[in-house]
C-alpha positions as CSV (number, residue, x, y, z in Angstrom):
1,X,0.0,0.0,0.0
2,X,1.4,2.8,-0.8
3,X,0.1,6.7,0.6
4,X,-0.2,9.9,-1.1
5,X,-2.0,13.0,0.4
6,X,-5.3,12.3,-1.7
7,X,-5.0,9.0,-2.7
8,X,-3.9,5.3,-1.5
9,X,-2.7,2.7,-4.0
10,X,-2.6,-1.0,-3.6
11,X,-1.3,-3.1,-6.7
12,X,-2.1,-7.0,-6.4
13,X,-3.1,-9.1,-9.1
14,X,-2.2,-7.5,-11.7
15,X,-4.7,-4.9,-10.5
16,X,-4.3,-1.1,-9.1
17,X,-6.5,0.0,-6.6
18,X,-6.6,3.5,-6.2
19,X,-9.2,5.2,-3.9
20,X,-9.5,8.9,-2.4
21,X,-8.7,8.6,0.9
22,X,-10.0,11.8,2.1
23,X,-13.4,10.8,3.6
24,X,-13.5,13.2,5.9
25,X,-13.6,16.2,3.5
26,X,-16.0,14.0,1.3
27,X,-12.9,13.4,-1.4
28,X,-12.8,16.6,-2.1
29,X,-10.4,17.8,-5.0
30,X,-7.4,20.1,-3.2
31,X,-5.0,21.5,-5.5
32,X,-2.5,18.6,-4.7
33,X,-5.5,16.8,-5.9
34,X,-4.7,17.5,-9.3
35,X,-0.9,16.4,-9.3
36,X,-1.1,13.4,-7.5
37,X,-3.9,11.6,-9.5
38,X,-2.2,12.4,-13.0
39,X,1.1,11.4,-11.6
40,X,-0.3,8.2,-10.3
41,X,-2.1,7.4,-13.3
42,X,1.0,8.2,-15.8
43,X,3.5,6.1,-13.1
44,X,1.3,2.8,-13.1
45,X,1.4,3.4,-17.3
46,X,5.1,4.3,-18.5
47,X,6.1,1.7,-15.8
48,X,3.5,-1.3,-16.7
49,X,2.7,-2.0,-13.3
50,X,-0.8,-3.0,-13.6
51,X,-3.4,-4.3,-16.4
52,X,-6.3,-2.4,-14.8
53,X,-7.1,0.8,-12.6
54,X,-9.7,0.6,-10.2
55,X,-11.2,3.8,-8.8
56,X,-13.0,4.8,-5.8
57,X,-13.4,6.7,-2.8
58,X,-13.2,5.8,0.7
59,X,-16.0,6.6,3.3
60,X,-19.7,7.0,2.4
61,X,-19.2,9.4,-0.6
62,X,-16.9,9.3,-4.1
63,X,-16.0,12.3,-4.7
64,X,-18.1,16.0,-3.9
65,X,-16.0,17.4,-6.3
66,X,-14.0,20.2,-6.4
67,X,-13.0,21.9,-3.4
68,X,-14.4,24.9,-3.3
69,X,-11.5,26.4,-1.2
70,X,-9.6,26.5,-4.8
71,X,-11.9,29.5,-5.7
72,X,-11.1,31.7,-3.0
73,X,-9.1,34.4,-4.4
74,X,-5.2,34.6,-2.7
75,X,-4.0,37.3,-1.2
76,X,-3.6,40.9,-3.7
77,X,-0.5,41.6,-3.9
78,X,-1.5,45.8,-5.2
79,X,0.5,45.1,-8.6
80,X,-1.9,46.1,-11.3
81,X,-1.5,42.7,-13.9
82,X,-2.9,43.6,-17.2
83,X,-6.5,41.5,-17.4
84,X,-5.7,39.8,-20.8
85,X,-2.3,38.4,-19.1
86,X,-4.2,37.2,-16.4
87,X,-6.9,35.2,-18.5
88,X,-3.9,33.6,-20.8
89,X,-2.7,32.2,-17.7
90,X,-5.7,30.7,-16.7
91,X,-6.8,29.3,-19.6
92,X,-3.5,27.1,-19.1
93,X,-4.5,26.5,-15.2
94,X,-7.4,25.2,-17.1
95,X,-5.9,23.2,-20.0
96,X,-4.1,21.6,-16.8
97,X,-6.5,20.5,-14.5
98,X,-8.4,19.0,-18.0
99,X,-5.1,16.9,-18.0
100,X,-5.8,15.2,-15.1
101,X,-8.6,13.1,-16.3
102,X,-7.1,13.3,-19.6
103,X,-4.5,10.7,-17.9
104,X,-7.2,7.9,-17.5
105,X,-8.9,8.4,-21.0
106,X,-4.7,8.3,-22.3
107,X,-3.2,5.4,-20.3
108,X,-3.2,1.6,-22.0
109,X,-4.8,0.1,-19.3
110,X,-8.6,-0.2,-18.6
111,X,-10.0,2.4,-16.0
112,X,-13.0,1.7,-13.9
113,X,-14.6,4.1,-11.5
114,X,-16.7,2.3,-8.3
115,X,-18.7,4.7,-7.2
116,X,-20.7,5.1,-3.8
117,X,-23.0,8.2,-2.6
118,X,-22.2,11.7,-3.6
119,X,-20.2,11.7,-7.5
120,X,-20.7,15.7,-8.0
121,X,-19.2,18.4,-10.2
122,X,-15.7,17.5,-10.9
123,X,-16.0,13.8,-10.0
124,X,-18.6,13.3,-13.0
125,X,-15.8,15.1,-14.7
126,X,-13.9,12.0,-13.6
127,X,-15.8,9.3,-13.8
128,X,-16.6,10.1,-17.4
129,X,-12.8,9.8,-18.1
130,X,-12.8,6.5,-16.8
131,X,-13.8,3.5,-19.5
132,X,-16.6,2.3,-16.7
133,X,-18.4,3.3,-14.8
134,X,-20.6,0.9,-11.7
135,X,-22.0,2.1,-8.9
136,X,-24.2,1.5,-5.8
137,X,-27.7,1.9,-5.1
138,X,-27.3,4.9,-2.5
139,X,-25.2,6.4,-5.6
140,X,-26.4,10.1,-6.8
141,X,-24.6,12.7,-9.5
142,X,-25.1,16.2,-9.8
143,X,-23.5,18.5,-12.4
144,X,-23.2,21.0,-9.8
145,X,-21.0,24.3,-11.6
146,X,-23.9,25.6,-12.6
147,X,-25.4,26.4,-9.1
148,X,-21.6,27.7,-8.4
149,X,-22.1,30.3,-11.4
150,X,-19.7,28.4,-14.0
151,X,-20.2,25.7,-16.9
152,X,-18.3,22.5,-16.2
153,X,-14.9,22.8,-17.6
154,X,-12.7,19.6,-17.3
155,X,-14.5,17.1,-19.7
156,X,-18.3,16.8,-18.2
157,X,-19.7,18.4,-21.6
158,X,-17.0,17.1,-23.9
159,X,-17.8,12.8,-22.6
160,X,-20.9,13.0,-21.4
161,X,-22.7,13.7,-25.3
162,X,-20.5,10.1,-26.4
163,X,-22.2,8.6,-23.0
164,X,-25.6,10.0,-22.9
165,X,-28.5,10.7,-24.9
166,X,-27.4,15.0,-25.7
167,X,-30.7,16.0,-24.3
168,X,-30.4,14.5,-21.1
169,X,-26.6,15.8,-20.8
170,X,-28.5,19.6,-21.7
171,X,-30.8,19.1,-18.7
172,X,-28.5,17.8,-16.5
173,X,-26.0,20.7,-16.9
174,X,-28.4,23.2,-17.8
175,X,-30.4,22.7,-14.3
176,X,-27.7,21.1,-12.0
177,X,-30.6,19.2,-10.3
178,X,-29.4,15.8,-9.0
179,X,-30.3,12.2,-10.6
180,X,-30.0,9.0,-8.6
181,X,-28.2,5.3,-9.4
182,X,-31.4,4.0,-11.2
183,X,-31.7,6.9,-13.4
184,X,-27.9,7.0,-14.1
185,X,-28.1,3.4,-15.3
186,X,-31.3,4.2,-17.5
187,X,-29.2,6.5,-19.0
188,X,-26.3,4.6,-19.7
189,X,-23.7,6.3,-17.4
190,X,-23.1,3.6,-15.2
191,X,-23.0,0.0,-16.5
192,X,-24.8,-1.7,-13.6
193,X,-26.0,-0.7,-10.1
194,X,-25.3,-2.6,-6.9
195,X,-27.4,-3.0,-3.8
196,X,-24.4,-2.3,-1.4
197,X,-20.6,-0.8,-1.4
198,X,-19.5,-4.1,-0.5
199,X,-21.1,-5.9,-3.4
200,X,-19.8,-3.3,-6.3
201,X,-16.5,-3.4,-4.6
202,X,-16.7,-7.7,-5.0
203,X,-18.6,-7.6,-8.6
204,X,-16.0,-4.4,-9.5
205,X,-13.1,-6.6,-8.4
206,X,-14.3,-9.8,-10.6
207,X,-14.9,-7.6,-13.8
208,X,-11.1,-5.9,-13.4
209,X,-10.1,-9.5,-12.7
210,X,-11.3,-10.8,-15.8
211,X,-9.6,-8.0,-17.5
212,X,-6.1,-8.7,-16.1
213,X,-6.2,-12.4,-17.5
214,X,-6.8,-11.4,-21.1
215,X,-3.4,-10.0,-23.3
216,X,-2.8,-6.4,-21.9
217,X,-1.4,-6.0,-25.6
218,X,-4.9,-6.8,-27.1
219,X,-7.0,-4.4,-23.9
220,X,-4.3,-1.1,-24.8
221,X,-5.2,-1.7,-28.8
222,X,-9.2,-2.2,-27.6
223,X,-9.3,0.9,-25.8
224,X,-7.1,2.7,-28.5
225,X,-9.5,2.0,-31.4
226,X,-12.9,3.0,-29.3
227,X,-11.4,6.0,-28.2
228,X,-10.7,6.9,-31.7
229,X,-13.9,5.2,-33.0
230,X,-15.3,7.8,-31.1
231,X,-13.7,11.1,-32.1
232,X,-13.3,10.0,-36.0
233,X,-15.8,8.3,-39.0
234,X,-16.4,5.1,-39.3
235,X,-14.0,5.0,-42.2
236,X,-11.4,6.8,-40.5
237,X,-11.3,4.3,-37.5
238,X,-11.6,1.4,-39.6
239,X,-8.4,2.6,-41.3
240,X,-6.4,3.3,-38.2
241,X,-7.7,-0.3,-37.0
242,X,-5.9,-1.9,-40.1
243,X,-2.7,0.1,-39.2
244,X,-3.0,-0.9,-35.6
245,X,-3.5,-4.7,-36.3
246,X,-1.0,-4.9,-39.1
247,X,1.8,-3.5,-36.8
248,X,1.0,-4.8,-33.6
249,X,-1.0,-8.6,-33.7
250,X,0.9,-10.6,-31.8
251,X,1.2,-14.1,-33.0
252,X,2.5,-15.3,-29.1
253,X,-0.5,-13.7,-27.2
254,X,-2.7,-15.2,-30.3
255,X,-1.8,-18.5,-29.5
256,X,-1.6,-18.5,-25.8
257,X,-5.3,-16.9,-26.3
258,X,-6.5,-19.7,-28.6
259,X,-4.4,-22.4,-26.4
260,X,-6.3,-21.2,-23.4
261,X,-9.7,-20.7,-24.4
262,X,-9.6,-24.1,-26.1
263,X,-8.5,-25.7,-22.9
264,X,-10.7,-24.0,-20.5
265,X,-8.0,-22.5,-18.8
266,X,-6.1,-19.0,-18.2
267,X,-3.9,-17.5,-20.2
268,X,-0.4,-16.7,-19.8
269,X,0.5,-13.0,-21.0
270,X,3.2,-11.0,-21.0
271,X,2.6,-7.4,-19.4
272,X,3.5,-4.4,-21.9
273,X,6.5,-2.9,-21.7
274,X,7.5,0.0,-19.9
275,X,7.4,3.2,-21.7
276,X,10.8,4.3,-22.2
277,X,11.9,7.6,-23.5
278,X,15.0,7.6,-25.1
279,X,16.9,9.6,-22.7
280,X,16.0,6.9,-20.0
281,X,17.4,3.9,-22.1
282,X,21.2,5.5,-21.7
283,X,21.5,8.0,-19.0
284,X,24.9,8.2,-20.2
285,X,24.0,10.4,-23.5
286,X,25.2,13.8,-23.2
C-alpha cells in the first residue's frame, strides 16, 4: 500500500487500486489533488505496473468534487497585472487540470470508477474519463458548476454527449438538479448498479479481474480503437484499426489466447513494456 495525500494505491493481481482517501472532507479535489492523481495514473502506465485501474473513494461518498476552497481568491498583492495576461494564464490552469482526467482516457490500461453516494461536479468530470463506470444503489450525481455560477470545464460536456442521450446531458447541466443510481443506469452512465458498497467493490473486483487475464497487448489496442472510433468516421477508424492490427497482432498472445480458451483455462500473458523515452534507455548520453 502505498500513501499519497489524496489517494492510497494497492497493486495486487495485476490490478491497481486507487481510492481517495479523504473521507473526511468527502474526497474533495485540493489542489494537490490534481498532481497526484495524473502522476499516479502516468507512473502505473510508463512503468506497466498493472493491467487495470480501479477507482473509488473511501468513506460514504466518491467524490463532492471540487473543493471549493480553490476559488477563494489569494492574497492581492497591489500590482496592477494587465486582465488579458491574467486570463492567458488561466486558460493554461485550465488546460491543466483538463489533463488530469485526460490521464485515465490516455493510459493503456482499462480504468474503472466504483462509485458510492455523492459523484458531484468534478467527480462526473472524472468518472466520465474512466472507460466504466458501476455504482451503488445509494449512488447520486449532480453536475453541480452551474449552481456555483460556472459551466463545467474539465470534460463533463465534452464525454458525457458520447455517454448519454445529448438531451439528457443539456438538462443535467443546464439545471444542476441531481439524478439517482437507477436513473444513471437508465441513461447509460453507469453500466450496472449494486445494492451495497461491498457488493460493487466484490462484482467491480471480478470484472477488473477478468480484465487482467486477457493480453494487456490486445486491452491497450481495444481501448485505442474506441477511443478513436469515437472522435473520428467510421472510415477513418476502420483505417487506423488496419494500421493498428497490421503492426501490432501478436502471434504469441494469439496463441496463448486460442491455447487457453480451447483448454478451458487461463492465459499466460506477458505485461506491456514499460514506456521508455530515449533519454531513460542511456542515462549516459550527453
Amino acid at each position: 500500500m502505498t500513501n499519497y495525500s489524496c489517494f492510497e494505491l494497492e497493486i495486487k493481481n495485476n490490478i491497481a487500486h486507487l481510492s481517495m482517501s479523504r473521507p473526511d472532507s468527502l474526497n474533495s479535489m485540493t489542489r494537490i489533488f490534481w498532481k497526484e492523481l495524473p502522476d499516479i495514473i502516468k507512473d502505473i502506465d510508463k512503468n506497466s505496473k498493472a493491467r487495470v485501474i480501479v477507482l473509488s473513494g473511501q468513506g460514504k461518498h466518491f467524490s463532492a468534487g471540487m473543493d471549493l476552497a480553490n476559488f477563494v481568491p489569494g492574497e492581492k498583492s497591489g500590482e496592477k497585472k494587465d486582465p488579458a495576461r491574467v486570463r492567458e494564464a488561466f486558460y493554461h490552469e485550465v488546460l491543466e487540470l483538463q489533463d488530469a482526467f485526460t490521464a485515465l482516457e490516455e493510459c493503456r490500461m482499462p480504468t474503472i470508477a466504483a462509485i458510492q453516494g455523492a459523484c458531484v461536479g468534478g467527480a462526473i468530470d472524472m468518472a466520465a474519463a474512466c472507460d466504466m463506470r458501476y455504482c451503488s444503489s445509494n449512488a447520486f450525481f449532480k453536475i453541480a458548476e452551474v449552481d456555483i455560477g460556472i459551466a463545467a470545464d474539465v470534460g463533463t460536456l465534452q464525454r458525457l454527449p458520447t455517454l448519454i442521450p445529448l438531451a439528457a446531458v443539456r438538462e443535467l447541466a443546464y439545471t444542476g438538479r441531481k439524478f439517482d443510481s437507477a436513473e444513471a443506469k437508465s441513461l447509460g452512465l453507469v453500466n450496472e448498479v449494486y445494492d451495497s458498497e461491498e457488493e460493487l467493490m466484490i462484482e467491480v473486483n471480478k470484472i477488473a479481474e477478468t480484465i487482467a487475464s486477457k493480453s494487456p497487448l490486445v486491452t491497450r489496442v481495444i481501448k485505442k480503437q474506441i477511443n478513436y472510433a469515437r472522435d473520428h468516421s467510421v472510415r477513418d477508424s476502420l483505417e487506423f484499426h488496419a494500421t493498428w492490427n497490421a503492426s501490432l497482432l501478436s502471434g504469441q498472445d494469439l496463441e496463448e489466447a486460442m491455447t487457453s480458451y480451447m483448454n478451458k483455462t487461463s492465459g499466460n500473458f506477458d505485461d506491456l513494456e514499460p514506456k521508455e523515452s530515449f533519454w531513460e534507455k542511456d542515462k549516459g548520453l550527453v
